[in-house]
C-alpha positions in Angstrom: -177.6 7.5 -82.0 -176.9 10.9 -83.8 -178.5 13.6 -85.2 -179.7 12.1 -88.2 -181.3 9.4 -86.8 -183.2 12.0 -84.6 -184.5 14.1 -87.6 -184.9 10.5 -89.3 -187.3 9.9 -86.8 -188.9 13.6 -86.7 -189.4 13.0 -90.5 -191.3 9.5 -89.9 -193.9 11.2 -87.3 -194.4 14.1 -89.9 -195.5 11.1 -92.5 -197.5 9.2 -89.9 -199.6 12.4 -88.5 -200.0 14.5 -91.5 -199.7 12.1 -94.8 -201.4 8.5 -93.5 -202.8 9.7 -89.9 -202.0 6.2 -87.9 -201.1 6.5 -84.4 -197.9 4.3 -83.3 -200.0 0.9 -82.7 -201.3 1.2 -86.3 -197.5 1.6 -88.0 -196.4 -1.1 -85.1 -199.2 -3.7 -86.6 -198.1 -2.8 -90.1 -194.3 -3.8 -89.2 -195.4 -7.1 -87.4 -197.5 -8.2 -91.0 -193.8 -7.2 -92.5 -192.2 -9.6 -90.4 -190.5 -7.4 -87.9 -190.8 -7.4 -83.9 -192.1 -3.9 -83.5 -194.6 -2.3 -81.0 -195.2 0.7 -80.0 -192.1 1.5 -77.7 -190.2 1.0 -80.8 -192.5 3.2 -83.3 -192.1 5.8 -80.6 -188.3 5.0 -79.8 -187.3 5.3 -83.3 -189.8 8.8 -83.8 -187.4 10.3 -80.8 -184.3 9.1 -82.4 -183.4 6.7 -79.8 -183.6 3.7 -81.7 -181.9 4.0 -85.2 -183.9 2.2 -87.7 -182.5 -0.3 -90.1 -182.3 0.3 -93.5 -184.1 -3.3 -94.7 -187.0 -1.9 -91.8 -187.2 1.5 -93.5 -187.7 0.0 -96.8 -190.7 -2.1 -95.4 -191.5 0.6 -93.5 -192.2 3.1 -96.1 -193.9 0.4 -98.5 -196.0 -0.5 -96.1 -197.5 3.4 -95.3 -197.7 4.0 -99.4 -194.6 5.9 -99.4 -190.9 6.0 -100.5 -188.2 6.3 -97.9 -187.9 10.1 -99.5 -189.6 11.0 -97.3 -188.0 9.9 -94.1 -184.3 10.7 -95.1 -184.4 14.3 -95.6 -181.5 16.1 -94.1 -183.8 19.6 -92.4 -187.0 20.2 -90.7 -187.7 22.6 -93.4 -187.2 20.1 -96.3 -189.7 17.4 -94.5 -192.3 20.1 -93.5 -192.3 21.9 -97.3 -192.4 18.3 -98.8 -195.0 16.9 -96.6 -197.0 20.2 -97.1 -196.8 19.4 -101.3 -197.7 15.8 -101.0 -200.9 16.5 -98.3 -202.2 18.9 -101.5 -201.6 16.0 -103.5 -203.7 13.7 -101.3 -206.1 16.4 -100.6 -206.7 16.8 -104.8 -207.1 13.3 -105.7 -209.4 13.0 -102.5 -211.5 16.0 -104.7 -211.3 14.5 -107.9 -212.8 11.3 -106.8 -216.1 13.1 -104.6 -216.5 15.1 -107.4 -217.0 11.7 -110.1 -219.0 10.4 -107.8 -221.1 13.4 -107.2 -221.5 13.6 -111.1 -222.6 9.9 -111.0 -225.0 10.1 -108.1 -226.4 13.2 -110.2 -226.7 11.6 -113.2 -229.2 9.4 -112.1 -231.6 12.0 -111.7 -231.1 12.2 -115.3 -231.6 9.4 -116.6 -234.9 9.2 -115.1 -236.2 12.2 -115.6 -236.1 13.8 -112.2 -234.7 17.6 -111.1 -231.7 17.8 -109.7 -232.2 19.7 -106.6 -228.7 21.0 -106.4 -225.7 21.9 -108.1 -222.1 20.7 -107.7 -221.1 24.5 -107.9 -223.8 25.7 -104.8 -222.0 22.4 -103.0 -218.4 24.0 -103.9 -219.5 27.3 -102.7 -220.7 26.2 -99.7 -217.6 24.4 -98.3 -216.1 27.2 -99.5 -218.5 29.2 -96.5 -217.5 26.1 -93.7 -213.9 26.7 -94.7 -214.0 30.6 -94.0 -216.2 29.8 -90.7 -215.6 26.2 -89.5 -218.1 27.2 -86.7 -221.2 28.0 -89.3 -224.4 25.8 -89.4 -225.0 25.5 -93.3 -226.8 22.5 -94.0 -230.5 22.2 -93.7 -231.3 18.5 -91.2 -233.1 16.2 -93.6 -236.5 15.7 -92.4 -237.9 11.7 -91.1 -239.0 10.5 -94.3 -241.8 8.4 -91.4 -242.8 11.8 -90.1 -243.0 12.3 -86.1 -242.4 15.4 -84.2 -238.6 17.0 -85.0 -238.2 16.4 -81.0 -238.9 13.1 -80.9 -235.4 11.6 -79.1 -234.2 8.0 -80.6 -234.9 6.3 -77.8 -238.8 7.7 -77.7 -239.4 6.6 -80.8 -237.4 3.1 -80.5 -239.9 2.8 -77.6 -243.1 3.4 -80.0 -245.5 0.4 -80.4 -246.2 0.4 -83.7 -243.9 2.7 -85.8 -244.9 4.0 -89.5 -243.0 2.4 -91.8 -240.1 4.3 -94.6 -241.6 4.4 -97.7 -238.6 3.1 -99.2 -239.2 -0.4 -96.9 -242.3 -0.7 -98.9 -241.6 -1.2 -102.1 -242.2 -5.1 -103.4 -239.8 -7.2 -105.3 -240.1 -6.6 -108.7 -242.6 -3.5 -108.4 -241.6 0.0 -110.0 -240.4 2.3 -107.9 -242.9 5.4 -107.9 -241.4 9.1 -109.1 -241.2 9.9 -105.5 -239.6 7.1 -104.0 -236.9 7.5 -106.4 -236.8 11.2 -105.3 -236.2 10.2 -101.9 -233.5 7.5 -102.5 -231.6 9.5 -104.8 -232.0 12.8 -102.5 -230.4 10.6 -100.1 -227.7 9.6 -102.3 -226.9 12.9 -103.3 -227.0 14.6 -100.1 -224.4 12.1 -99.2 -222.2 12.9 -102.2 -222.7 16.5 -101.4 -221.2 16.4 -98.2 -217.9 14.1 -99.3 -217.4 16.8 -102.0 -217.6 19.9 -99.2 -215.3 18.0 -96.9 -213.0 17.4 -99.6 -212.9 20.8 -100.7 -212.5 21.9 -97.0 -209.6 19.8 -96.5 -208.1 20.8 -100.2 -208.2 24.3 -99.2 -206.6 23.5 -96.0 -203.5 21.9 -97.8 -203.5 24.7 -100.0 -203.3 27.4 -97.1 -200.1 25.0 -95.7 -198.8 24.1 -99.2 -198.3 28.3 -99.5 -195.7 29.3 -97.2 -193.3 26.5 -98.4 -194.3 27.0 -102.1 -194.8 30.2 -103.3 -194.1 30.3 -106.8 -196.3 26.8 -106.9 -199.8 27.9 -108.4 -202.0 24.8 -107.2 -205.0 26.4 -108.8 -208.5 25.2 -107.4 -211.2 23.6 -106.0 -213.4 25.2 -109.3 -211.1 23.5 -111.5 -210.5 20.2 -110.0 -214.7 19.9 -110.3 -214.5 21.4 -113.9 -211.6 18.4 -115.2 -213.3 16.1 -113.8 -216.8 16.9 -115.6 -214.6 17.5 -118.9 -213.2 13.8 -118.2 -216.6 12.9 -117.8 -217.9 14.0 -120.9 -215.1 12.7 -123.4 -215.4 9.3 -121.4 
């Protein structure tokens, strides 16, 4: 074993914590459906330079985590860390682009029947932007039980209740239109849902960003803002 083998190995623990976030029994289970005898002694072995890894293993390796063996055979620490820093951005913008589409769809079915759209994708931008400066801020408002009850009602209290009052979304018949209201309430639902995969995927893009920085500071990734805007352009000449 020599020294490239050891940063080998430092370079496939970067990729498996920062770019696909397995831990060693995951990549070990990926190898085994590749045909090769690993566990996780060997996943760890090979991490710690201890175990060289074969070049026909890399390959599969690699393939089998979405990646090319780039990524594992760079020569520094620095090289790996700036690299991995640029691809985690990458990850973290497609990650944005597709909450955002389907923020714009969820929204659009307010539309299309004639119902307000109770927020904006902007005030959901800004607001991530408020969880990303203070990851310890309360900024959502709970949604209220759509059955009623008292806010303190525990689960298992009202699990316990005789006779509960039904959702009004569990009584609509087959083939019956769905009232103004009930629509409100599903697609409120929806959208709150959408809301909150777009604000963790901005939190997370900004967090690549603030590591994509140090290592690329001439790059210009530009911003949450405009990854929202292209995809409602995309949207409109679709």
């Amino acid at each position: 074993m020599g020294a490239y083998d050891e940063q080998i190995g430092r370079n496939l623990r970067r990729v498996r914590r920062d770019l696909v976030h397995l831990d060693r029994s995951a990549v070990a289970f990926r190898m085994r459906l590749r045909g090769w005898s690993w566990d996780e002694d060997v996943v760890a072995a090979v991490e710690d330079g201890a175990r060289p890894i074969l070049r026909a293993e890399a390959s599969d390796l690699m393939s089998a985590l979405g990646y090319s063996t780039a990524f594992i055979t760079m020569r520094t620490d620095a090289e790996s860390v700036a690299e991995i820093a640029d691809q985690r951005l990458v990850v973290a913008a497609t990650g944005l682009r597709e909450a955002a589409d389907h923020w714009f769809e969820t929204a659009a079915r307010f539309d299309a029947n004639g119902l307000a759209i109770p927020t904006t994708i902007e005030r959901v931008v800004v607001e991530a932007r408020e969880a990303f400066a203070d990851p310890d801020a309360v900024l959502g408002t709970p949604a209220p039980a759509a059955e009623g009850g008292a806010a303190s009602t525990t689960l298992a209290e009202w699990e316990d209740l005789p006779e509960r009052p039904p959702h009004p979304l569990d009584t609509i018949g087959v083939g019956v239109p769905w009232t103004d209201e009930q629509l409100r309430m599903q697609y409120g639902h929806d959208l709150r849902e959408a809301s909150d995969a777009v604000r963790v995927a901005v939190v997370e893009w900004l967090r690549a960003a603030a590591a994509h920085a140090p290592h690329w500071p001439d790059d210009t990734p530009g911003s949450p803002e405009q990854i929202v805007e292209d995809v409602r352009s995309l949207r409109i000449a679709g």
